[in-house]
C-alpha positions as CSV (number, residue, x, y, z in Angstrom):
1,X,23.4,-78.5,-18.6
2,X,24.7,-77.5,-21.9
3,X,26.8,-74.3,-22.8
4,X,24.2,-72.8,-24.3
5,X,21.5,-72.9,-21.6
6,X,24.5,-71.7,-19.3
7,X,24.7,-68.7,-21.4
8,X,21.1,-68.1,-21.7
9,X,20.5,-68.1,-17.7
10,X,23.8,-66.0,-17.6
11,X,22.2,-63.4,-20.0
12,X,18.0,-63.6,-17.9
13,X,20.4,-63.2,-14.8
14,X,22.0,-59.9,-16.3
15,X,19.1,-58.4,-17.7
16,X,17.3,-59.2,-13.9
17,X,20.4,-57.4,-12.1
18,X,20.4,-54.8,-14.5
19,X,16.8,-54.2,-14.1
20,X,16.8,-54.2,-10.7
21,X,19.8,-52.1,-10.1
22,X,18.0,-49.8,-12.4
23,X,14.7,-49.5,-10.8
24,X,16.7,-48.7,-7.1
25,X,18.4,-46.0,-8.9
26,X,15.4,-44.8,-10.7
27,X,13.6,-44.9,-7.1
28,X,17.0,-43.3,-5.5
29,X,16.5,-40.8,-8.1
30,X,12.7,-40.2,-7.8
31,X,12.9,-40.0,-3.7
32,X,15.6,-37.7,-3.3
33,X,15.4,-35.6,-6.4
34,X,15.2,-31.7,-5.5
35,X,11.5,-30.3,-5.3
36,X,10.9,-27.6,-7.3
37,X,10.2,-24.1,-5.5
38,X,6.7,-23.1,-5.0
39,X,5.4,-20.1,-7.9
40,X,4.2,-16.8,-6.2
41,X,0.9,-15.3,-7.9
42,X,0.7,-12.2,-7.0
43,X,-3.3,-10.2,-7.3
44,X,-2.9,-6.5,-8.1
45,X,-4.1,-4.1,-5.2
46,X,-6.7,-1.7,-6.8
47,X,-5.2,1.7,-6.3
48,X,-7.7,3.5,-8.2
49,X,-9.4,4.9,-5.0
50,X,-6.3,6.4,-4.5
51,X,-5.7,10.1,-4.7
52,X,-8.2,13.1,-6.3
53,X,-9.7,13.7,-9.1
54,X,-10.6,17.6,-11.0
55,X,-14.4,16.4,-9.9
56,X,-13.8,16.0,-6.1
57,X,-11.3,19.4,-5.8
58,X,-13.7,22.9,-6.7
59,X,-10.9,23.8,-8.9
60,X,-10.7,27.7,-9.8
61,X,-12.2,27.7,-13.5
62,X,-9.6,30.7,-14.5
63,X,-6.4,30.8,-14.6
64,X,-4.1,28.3,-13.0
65,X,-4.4,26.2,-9.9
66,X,-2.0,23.2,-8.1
67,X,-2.6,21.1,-5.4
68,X,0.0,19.5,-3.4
69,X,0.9,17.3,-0.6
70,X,4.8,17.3,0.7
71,X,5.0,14.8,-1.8
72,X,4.3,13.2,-5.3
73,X,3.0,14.8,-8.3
74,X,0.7,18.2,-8.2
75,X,-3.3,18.4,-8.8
76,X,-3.9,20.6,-11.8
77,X,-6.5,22.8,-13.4
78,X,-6.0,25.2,-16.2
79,X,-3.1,26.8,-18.2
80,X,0.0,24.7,-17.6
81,X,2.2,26.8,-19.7
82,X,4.5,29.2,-17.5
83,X,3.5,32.8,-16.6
84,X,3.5,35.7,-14.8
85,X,4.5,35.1,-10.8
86,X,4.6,38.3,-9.5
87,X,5.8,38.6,-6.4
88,X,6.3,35.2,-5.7
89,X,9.5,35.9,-7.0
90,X,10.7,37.1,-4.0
91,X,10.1,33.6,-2.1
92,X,12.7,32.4,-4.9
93,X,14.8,35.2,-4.3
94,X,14.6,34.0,0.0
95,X,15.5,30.2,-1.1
96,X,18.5,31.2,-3.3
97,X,19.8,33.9,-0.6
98,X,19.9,31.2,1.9
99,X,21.3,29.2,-0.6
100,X,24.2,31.0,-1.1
101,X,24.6,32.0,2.3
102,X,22.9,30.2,5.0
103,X,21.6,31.0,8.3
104,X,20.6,28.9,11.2
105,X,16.7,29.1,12.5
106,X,16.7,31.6,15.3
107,X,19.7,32.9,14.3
108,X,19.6,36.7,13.0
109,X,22.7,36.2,10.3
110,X,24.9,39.2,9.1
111,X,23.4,43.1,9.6
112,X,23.5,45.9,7.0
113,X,23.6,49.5,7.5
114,X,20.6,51.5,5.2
115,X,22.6,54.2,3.1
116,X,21.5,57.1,1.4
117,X,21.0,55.1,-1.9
118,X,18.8,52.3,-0.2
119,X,17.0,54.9,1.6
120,X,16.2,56.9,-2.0
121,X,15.6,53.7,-3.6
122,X,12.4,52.7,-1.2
123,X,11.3,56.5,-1.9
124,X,11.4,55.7,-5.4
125,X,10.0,52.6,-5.4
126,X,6.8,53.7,-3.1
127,X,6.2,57.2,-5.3
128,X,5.5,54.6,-8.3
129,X,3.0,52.4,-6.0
130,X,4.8,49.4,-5.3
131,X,4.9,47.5,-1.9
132,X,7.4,49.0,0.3
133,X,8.6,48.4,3.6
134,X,10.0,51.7,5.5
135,X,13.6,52.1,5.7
136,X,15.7,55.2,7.3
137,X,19.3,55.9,6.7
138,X,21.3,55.0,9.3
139,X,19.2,51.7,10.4
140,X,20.8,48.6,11.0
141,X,19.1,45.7,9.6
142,X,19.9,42.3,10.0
143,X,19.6,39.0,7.6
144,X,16.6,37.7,9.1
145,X,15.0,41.2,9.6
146,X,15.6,41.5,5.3
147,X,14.2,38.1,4.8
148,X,10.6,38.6,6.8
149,X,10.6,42.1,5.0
150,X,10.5,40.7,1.6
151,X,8.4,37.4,1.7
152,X,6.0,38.4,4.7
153,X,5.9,42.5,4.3
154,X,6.5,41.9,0.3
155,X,8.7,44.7,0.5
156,X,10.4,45.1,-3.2
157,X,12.6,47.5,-1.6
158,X,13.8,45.1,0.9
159,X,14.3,42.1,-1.6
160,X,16.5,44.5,-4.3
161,X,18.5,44.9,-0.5
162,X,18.5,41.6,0.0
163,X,20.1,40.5,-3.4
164,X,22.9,42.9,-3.8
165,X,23.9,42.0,-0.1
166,X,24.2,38.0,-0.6
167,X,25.0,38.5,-4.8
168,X,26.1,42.0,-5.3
169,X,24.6,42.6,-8.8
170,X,21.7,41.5,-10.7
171,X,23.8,39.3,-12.9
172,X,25.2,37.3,-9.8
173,X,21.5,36.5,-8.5
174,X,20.0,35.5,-11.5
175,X,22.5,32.7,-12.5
176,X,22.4,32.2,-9.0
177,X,18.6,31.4,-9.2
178,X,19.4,29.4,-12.4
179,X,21.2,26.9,-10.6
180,X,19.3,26.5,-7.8
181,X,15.7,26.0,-10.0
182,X,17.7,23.5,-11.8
183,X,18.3,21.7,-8.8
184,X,15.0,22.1,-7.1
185,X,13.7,20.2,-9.6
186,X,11.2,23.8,-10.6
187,X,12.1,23.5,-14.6
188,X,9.1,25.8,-15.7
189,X,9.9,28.6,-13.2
190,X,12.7,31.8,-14.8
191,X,13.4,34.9,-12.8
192,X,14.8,37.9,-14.5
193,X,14.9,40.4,-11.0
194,X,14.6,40.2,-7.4
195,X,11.1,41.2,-6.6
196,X,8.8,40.0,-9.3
197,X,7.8,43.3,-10.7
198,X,9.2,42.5,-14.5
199,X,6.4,40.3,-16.1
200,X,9.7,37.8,-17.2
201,X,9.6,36.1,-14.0
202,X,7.3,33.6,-15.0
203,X,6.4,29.6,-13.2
204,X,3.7,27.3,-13.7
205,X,1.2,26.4,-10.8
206,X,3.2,22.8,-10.8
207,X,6.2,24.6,-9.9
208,X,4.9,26.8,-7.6
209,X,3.6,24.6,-5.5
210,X,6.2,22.7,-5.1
211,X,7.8,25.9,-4.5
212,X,5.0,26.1,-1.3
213,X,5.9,22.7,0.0
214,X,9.9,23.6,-0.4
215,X,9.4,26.7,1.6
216,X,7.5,25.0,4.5
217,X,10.2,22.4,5.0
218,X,13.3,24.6,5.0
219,X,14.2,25.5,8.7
220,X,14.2,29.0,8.6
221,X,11.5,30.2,6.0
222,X,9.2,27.7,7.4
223,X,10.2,29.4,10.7
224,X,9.6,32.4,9.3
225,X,5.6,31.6,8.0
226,X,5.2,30.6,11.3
227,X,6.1,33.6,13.5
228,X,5.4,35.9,10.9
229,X,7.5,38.9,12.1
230,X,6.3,42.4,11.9
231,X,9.1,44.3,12.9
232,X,12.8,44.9,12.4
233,X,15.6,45.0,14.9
234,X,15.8,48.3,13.9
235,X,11.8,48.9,14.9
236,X,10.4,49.6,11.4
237,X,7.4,47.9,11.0
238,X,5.4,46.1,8.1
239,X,2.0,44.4,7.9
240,X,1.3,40.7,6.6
241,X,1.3,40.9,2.9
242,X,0.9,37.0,2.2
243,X,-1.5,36.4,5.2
244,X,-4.9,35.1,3.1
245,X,-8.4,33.5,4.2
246,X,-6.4,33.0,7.4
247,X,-9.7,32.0,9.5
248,X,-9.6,29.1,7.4
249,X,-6.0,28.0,9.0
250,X,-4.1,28.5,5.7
251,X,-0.4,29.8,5.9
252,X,0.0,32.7,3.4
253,X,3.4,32.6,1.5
254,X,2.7,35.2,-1.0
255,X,-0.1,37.3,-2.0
256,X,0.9,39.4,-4.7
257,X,-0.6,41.0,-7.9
258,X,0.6,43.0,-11.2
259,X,-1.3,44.0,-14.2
260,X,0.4,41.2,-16.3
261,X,0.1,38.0,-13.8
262,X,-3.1,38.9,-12.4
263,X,-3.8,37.3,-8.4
264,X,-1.4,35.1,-7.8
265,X,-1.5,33.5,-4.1
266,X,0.4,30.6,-2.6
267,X,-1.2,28.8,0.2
268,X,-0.1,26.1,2.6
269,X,-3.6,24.7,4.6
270,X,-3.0,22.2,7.4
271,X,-6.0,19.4,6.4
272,X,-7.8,17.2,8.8
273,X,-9.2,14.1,6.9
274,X,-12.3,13.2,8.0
275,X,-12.6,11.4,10.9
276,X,-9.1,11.5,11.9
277,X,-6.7,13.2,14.8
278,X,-6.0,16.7,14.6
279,X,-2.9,16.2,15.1
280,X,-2.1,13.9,12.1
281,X,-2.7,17.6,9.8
282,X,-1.1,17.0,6.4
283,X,-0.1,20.4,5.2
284,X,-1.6,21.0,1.7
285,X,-0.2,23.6,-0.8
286,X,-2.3,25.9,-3.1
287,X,-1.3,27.6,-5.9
288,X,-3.1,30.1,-7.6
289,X,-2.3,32.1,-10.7
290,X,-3.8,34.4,-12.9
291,X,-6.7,34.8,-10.9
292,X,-9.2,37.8,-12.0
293,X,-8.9,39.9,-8.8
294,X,-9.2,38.9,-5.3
295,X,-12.9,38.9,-4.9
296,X,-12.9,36.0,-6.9
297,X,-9.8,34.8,-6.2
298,X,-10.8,34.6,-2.5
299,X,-14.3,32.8,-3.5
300,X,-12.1,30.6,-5.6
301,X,-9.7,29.6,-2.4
302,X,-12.7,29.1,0.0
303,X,-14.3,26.3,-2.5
304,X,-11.2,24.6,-2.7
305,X,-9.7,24.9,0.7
306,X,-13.8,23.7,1.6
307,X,-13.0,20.6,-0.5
308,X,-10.0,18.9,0.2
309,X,-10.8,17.4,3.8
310,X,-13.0,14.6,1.8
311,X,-9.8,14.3,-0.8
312,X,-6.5,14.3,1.6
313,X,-7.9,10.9,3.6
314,X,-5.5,7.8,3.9
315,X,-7.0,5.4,1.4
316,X,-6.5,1.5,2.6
317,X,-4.5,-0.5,0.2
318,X,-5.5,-3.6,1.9
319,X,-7.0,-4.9,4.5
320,X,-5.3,-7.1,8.3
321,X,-5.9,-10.6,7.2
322,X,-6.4,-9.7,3.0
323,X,-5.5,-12.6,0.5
324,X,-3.1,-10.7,-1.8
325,X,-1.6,-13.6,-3.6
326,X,-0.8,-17.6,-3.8
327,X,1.9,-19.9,-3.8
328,X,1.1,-23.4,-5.9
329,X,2.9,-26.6,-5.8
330,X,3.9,-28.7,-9.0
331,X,1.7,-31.1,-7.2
332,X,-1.2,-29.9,-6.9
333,X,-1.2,-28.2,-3.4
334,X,-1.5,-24.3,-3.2
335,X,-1.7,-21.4,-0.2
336,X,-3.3,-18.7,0.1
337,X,-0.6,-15.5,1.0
338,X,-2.2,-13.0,3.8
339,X,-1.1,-9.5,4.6
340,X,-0.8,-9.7,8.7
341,X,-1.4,-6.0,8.8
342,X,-3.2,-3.1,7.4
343,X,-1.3,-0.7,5.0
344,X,-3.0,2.8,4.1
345,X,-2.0,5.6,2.1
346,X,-2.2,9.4,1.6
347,X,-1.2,10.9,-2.0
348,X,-2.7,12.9,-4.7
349,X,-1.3,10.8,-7.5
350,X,-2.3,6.8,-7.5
351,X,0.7,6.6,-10.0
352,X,3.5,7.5,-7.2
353,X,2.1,4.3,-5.7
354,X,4.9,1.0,-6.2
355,X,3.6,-2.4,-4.2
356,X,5.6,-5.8,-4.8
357,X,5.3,-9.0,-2.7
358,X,8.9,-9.9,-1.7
359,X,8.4,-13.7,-1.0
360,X,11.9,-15.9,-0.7
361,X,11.8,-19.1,-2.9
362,X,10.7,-22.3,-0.8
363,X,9.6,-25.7,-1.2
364,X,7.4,-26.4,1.8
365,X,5.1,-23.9,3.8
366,X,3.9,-24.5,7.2
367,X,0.3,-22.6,7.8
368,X,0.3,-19.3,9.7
369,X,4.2,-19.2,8.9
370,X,6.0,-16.2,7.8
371,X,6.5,-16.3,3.9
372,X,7.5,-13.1,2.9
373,X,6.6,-9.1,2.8
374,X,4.2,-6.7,1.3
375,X,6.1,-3.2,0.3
376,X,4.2,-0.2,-0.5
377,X,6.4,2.4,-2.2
378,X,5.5,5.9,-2.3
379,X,7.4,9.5,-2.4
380,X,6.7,9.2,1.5
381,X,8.9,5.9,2.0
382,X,8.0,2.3,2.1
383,X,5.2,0.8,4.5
384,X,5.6,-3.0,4.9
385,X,3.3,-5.2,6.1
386,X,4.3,-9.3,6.8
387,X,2.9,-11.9,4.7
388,X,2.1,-15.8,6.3
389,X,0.7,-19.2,5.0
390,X,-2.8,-19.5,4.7
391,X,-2.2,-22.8,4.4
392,X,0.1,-25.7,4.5
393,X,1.7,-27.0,1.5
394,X,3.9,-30.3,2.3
395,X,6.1,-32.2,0.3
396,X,4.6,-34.6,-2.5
397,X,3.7,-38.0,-2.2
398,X,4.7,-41.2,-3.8
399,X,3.0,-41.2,-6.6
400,X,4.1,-37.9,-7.7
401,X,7.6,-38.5,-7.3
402,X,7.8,-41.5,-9.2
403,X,6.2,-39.2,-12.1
404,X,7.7,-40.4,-15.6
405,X,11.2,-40.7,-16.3
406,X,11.9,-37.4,-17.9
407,X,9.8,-34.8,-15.6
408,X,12.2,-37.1,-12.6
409,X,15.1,-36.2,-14.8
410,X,14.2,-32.7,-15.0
411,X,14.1,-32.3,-11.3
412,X,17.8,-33.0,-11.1
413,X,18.7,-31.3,-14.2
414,X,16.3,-28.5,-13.7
């Protein structure tokens, strides 16, 4: 054979070996190149049944009105520019007292002895017609006994009492009050004395209600609305100033009027939704301002307290065994994703409302399989409800893995 055949089945021999060590590493590659992780398509849960709307609440058409649950945003009708609060102020005054020095529920807290001044001061204050609660020189009153005086009895007297012992000047309380507004989160809300007669102590039905829902929650003022004491240590009496509508089961916090804020009434109503247990109540705050008078403020508070049972009802997100997204394969397979349980909510505001599918990255899915989580974030905390495979997605074929050179490239290179 000559030299230059030699060379010629030298160079066909290289270019076979080459080939063929070329198409085993090009298989190599192609067979045990990573998969790519599946995509999660998520479907948006409608939310728009969620919460209520001015046309299923019998809003008051004067004045101001809020409605609240313990949490979210406020339901709102009328002027939302802050005014006159009247006596609600001295609800404010109770939160910033305890504040500044706190008592335990059940506990009575520090006692004062009535002095000539406090005892001229409630003479004064009930010759000009304002609400009063009876006081003698020489009583002894204690904290608590001052605190269900002035928000249940709405005794100015009491609350003017009640400032200079926790603050000891007008000055004191009202930056006092500043601060504590601040923090509260009640922005719109200024007080300028301790019982609400000066028109400058002004709130919005937002804030007020909030105010409501504060008041119920803190141990010893929502101890107070509960047992709703009459009487002192002492044994002066008072009746129930911010009892209202009460055979409809609502909790008066205030009811209170002057010539410049008109009715005002705060309200908490434990609500029923239809069809469920009593004992799964929500407690619902109303907030009333600027009402003209209390006949119609009372017709007013019927037709709305009448209303919410159909409105304050747990509203199903979705449904046990509801698709609520997909994973896909880059070839070609895809799975539905099933909420395992039920998740229902209760809120006034379908904006408080946050859901996200939390579903770890994978390659393969086995049907029935646990791929992830459904949270559903609201001011109430997070429900979760497990997410599985509707299907199985398994990993490519052949054919698909021997896909052109640069998609087999990309897989390694990603």
């Amino acid at each position: 054979m000559s030299s230059g055949a030699r060379r010629a089945r030298a160079i066909v021999s290289g270019v076979i070996a080459v080939v063929v060590v070329g198409g085993a590493a090009y298989a190599a590659a192609a067979l045990l190149s990573p998969l790519p992780a599946l995509s999660v398509e998520s479907r948006a849960l409608d939310v728009s049944g969620v919460g209520a709307s001015l046309d299923q609440l019998v809003l008051p058409e004067a004045g101001a009105a809020a409605v609240s649950l313990p949490s979210g945003e406020p339901v709102l009708a009328g002027d939302v520019e802050p005014r006159p609060m009247a006596g609600v102020a001295k609800l404010v005054l109770a939160h910033v007292a305890l504040d500044a020095e706190p008592i335990e529920a059940g506990r009575t807290g520090e006692a004062v002895e009535i002095d000539a001044a406090t005892a001229a001061r409630f003479r004064e204050l009930s010759a000009a017609g304002a609400r009063t609660v009876p006081v003698q020189q020489g009583q002894v009153w204690t904290r608590r006994d001052l605190l269900a005086a002035t928000v249940i009895g709405s005794g100015n007297n009491t609350a003017e009492l009640l400032m200079l012992e926790v603050f000891g000047g007008l000055g004191t309380y009202t930056a006092a009050a500043a601060k504590w507004l601040d923090v509260a989160g009640l922005s719109d809300t200024d007080v300028v004395d301790a019982t609400g007669l000066d028109s400058g102590n002004v709130s919005t039905a937002h804030d007020l209600a909030r105010l409501a829902q504060l008041t119920l929650a803190h141990p010893v003022l929502g101890e107070l609305m509960s047992d709703r004491p009459l009487s002192a240590t002492s044994g002066a009496t008072w009746g129930d100033e911010a009892a209202y509508v009460v055979d409809t089961g609502a909790i008066g916090l205030a009811r209170t009027y002057t010539d410049a804020a008109g009715v005002v009434l705060l309200l908490a109503v434990p609500v029923v939704p239809v069809g469920a247990d009593p004992e799964s109540a929500v407690p619902v705050a109303l907030a009333l301002q600027g009402q003209p008078g209390y006949p119609r403020a009372e017709e007013a508070v019927r037709a709305l307290i009448a209303s919410l049972a159909d409105v304050v009802a747990p509203t199903t997100l979705v449904e046990a065994g509801a698709s609520v997204g997909e994973l896909r394969s880059s070839w070609g397979q895809s799975s539905s994703i099933i909420a395992r349980d039920a998740i229902a909510v209760t809120q006034l505001d379908a904006s408080t409302i946050d859901v996200r599918l939390d579903v770890p990255e994978r390659q393969t899915v086995l049907e029935g399989t646990t791929v992830g989580r459904l949270v559903v974030s609201t001011p109430d905390g997070e429900q979760v409800s497990p997410l599985v495979a509707g299907a199985t997605i398994a990993q490519p074929g052949v054919a698909w893995r021997f896909a052109d050179p640069a998609t087999v490239i990309g897989r390694w290179t990603g």
